[in-house]
C-alpha positions as CSV (number, residue, x, y, z in Angstrom):
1,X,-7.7,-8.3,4.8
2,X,-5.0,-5.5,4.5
3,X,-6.7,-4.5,1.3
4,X,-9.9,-4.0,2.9
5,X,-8.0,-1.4,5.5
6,X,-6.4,0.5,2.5
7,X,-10.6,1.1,0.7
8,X,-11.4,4.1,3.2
9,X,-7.9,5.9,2.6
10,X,-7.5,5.1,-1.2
11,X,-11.1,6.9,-1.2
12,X,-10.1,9.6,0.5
13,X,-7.0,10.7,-1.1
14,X,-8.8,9.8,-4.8
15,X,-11.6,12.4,-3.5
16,X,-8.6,15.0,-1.9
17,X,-6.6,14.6,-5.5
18,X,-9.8,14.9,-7.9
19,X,-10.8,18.4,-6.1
20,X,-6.9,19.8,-6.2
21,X,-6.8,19.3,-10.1
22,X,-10.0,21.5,-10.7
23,X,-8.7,25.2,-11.4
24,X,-10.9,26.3,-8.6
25,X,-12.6,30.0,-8.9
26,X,-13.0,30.5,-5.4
27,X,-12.8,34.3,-5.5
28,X,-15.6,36.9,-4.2
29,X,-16.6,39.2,-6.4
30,X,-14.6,42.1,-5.4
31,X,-12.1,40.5,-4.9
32,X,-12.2,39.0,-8.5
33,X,-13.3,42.6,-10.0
34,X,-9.8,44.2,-8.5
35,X,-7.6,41.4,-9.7
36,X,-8.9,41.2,-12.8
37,X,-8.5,45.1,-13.5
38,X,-4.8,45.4,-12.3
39,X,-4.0,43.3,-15.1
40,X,-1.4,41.1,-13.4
41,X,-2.6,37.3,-13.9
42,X,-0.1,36.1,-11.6
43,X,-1.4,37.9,-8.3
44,X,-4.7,36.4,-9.2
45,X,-3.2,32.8,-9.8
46,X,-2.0,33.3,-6.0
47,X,-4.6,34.6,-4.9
48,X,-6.5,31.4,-6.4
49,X,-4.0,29.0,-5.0
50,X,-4.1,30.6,-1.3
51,X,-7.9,30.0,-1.4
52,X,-7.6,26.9,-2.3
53,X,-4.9,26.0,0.0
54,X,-7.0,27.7,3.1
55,X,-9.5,25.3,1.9
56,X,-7.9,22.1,1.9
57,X,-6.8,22.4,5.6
58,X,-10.3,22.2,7.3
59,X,-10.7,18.9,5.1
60,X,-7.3,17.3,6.2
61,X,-8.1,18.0,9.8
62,X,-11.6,15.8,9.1
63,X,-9.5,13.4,7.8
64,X,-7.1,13.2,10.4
65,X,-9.9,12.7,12.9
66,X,-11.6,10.3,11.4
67,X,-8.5,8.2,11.2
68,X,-8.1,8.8,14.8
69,X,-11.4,7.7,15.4
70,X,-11.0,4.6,13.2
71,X,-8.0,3.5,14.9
72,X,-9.8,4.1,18.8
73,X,-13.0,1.9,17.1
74,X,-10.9,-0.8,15.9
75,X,-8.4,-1.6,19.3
C-alpha cells in the first residue's frame, strides 16, 4: 500500500530529473547571437543554466500544489 503512495512522486521526480540532464538551448535569438560573438563560453553556459533554473521553478510550484491537493483529497 505504501508503494502505491510513492508511484505519483517517483514519476514526478523521474520526469523533473530526465528534463535537468538535457543541455537545454533555451536562449532567444539575440540573445544567443551576442553570446556567441563575445567569445566567452562560460557567460553563455550561465546564461543557459539561469534559464533553465527560472524554468524549473514554475514546475516545482505545480508540484507542490498538487501534493497539497493530494493530501486535502485523501484526509
Amino acid at each position: 500500500m505504501k508503494q502505491m503512495r510513492k508511484k505519483p512522486f517517483v514519476l514526478l521526480f523521474v520526469m523533473l530529473l530526465a528534463g535537468g540532464l538535457r543541455r537545454a538551448s533555451a536562449q532567444c535569438a539575440m540573445c544567443r547571437a551576442v553570446l556567441e560573438s563575445n567569445g566567452d563560453n562560460a557567460v553563455a553556459e550561465g546564461i543557459n543554466n539561469g534559464i533553465v533554473y527560472l524554468m524549473a521553478i514554475p514546475y516545482l510550484l505545480v508540484g507542490v500544489l498538487i501534493f497539497i491537493v493530494y493530501r486535502k483529497v485523501r484526509s
